[in-house]
C-alpha positions in Angstrom: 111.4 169.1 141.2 109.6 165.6 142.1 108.5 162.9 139.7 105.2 162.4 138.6 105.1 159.2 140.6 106.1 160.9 144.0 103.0 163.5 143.2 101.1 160.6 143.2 101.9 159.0 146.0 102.0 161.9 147.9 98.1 162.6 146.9 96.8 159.2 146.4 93.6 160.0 148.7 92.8 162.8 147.0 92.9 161.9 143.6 91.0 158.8 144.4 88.2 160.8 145.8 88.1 163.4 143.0 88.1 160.7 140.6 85.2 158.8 142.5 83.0 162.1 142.2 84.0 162.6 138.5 83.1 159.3 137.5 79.6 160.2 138.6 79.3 163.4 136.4 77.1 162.3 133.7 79.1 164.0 131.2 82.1 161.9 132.3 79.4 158.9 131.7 78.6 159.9 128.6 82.2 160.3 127.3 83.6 156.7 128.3 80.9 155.4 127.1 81.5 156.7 123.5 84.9 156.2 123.9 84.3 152.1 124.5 82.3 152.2 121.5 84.5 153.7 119.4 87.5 151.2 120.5 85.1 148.2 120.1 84.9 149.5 116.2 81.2 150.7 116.2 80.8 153.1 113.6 77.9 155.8 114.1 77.3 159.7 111.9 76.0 161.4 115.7 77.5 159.5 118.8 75.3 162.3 121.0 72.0 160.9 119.3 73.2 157.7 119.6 73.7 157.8 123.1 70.7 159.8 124.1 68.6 157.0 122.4 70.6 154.6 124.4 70.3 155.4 127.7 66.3 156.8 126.9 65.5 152.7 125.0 63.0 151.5 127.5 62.8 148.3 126.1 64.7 145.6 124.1 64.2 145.8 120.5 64.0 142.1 120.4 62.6 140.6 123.3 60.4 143.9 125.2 62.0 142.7 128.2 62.7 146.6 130.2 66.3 147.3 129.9 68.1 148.3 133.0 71.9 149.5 133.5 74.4 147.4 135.5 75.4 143.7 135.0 72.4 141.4 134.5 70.0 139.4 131.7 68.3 142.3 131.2 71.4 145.2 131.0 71.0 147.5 127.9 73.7 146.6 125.2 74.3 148.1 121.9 74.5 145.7 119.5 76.3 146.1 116.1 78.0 144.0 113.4 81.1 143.2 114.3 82.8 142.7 110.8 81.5 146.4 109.6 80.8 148.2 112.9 77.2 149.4 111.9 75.1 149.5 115.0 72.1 147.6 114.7 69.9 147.2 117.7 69.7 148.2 121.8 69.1 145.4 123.0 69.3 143.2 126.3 72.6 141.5 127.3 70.8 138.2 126.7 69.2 138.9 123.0 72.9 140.6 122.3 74.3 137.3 123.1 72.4 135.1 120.4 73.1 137.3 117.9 76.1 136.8 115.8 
């Protein structure tokens, strides 16, 4: 019986490829991106409204810049308090970055 580690190696390609497709499955999406939240110690009573708002927020709730996804001045960015974890705002990455 072989080691996890040799089944690995032995189907490295594949389970890069099927982990390539999965990440695309929104319901994969939608899981990690819960999951960070909870390990940055955000605190919320429906994660699934949360997130629906979230990825629905057209706009910055600061600025009114439009929020896009990806890595940029204007990437959407749930902002909470970081000493009690209560979500306060979606905002952009650059109004989430004055706040304290």
């Amino acid at each position: 019986m072989g080691s996890s580690k040799e089944y690995i190696e032995a189907n490295k390609e594949h389970i890069v490829n099927y982990m390539r497709e999965y990440r695309k499955d929104p319901k994969h999406k939608k899981a990690h991106r819960i999951s960070n939240w909870k390990w940055q110690g955000m605190v919320c009573d429906d994660w699934d409204k949360m997130y629906e708002d979230y990825i629905n927020m057209p706009n910055c709730e600061e600025c009114g810049i439009e929020l896009v996804s990806g890595r940029s001045r204007n990437a959407r960015c749930l902002d909470h308090d970081h000493e009690t974890g209560q979500i306060r705002n979606i905002l952009c990455y650059a109004c989430n970055s004055r706040r304290k």
